[in-house]
C-alpha positions in Angstrom: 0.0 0.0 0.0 2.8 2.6 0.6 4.5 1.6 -1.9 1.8 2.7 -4.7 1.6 6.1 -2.4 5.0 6.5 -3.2 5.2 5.0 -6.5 1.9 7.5 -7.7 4.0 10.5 -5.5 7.0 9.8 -7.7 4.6 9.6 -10.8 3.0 12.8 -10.2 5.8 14.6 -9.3 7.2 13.7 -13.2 3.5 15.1 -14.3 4.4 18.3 -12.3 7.8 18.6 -13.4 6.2 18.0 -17.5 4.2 21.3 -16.7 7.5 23.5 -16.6 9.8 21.1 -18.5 8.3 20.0 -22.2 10.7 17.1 -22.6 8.8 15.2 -19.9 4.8 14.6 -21.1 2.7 15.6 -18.1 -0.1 13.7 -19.4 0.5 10.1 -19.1 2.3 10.3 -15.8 -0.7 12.3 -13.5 -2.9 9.0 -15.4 -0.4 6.7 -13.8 -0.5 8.5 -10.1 -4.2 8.0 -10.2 -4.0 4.6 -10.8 -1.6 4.2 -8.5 -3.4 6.8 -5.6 -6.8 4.5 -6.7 -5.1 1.2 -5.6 -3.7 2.6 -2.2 -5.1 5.6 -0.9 -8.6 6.6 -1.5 -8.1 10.3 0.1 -5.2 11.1 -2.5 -6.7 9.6 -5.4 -9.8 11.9 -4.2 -7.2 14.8 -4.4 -6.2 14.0 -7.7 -9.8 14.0 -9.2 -10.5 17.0 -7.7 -7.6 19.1 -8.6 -8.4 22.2 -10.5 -5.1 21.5 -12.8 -5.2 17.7 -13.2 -8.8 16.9 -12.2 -10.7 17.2 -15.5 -7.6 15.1 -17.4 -8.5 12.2 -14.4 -11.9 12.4 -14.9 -12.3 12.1 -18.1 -9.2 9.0 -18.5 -11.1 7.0 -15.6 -14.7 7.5 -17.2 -14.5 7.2 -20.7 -10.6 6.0 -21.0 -9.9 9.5 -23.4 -8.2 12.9 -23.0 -9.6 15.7 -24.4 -8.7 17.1 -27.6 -7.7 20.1 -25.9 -5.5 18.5 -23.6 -3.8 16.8 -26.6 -3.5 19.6 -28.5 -1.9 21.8 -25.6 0.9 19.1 -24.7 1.6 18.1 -28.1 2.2 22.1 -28.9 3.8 22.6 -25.4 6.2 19.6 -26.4 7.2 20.5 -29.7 7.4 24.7 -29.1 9.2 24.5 -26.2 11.0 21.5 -26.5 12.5 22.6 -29.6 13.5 26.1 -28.4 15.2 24.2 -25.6 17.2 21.8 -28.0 18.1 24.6 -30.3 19.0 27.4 -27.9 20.7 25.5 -24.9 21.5 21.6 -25.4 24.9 21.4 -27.4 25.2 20.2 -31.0 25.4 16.5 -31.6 23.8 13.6 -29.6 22.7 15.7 -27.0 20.3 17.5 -29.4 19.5 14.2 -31.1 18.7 12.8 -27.5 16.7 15.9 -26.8 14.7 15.7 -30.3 14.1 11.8 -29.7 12.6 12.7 -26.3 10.6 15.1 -27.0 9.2 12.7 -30.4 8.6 9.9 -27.8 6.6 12.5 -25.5 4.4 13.4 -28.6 4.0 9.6 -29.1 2.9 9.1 -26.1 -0.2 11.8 -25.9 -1.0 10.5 -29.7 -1.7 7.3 -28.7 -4.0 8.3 -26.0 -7.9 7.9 -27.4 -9.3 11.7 -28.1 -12.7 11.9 -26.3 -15.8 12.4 -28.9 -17.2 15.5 -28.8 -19.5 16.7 -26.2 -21.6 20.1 -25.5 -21.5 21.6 -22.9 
């Protein structure tokens, strides 16, 4: 049991970090602390779900099993802007940008192959 606390602390503490840094995909790691906090700790998977950042992204993965278009559309952009500007401006030439580049393609990977949510009015 503590060890999915920690394991979904360490998870959503990547997600957190993917906010700031675009070479780390927030997305699929919050998914993973929730279905970590959901094994162990009912009061911190609770949190999760009702966070005003991560909440709706929860939501909507444990209900229908999707992410919302706009969720996609923001972290792919966020990953490819940002990440690119980082590799260009501050990771030196060579393998380190090619490491970067490859990172930052297996982040975009990553949020494509999550299902896109149909549709819905609001």
């Amino acid at each position: 049991m503590h060890l999915w606390i920690a394991i979904g602390l360490f998870f959503l503490m990547l997600g957190g970090i993917g906010v700031f840094l675009p070479l780390l995909p927030t997305t699929p790691f919050v998914l993973l602390a929730a279905a970590c906090f959901a094994r162990s700790s009912p009061r911190m998977h609770s949190w999760v779900l009702h966070s005003k950042l991560f909440g709706p992204l929860v939501q909507d993965w444990e209900k229908n099993k999707c992410v919302s278009r706009k969720v996609k559309v923001l972290a792919l952009f966020m990953m490819a802007a940002i990440g690119g500007m980082s590799i260009l401006l501050y990771v030196p030439a060579g393998w380190p940008s090619l490491a970067g580049a490859g990172l930052v393609v297996l982040g975009c990977l990553t949020v494509l192959k999550l299902r896109t949510c149909p549709f819905q009015k609001t």
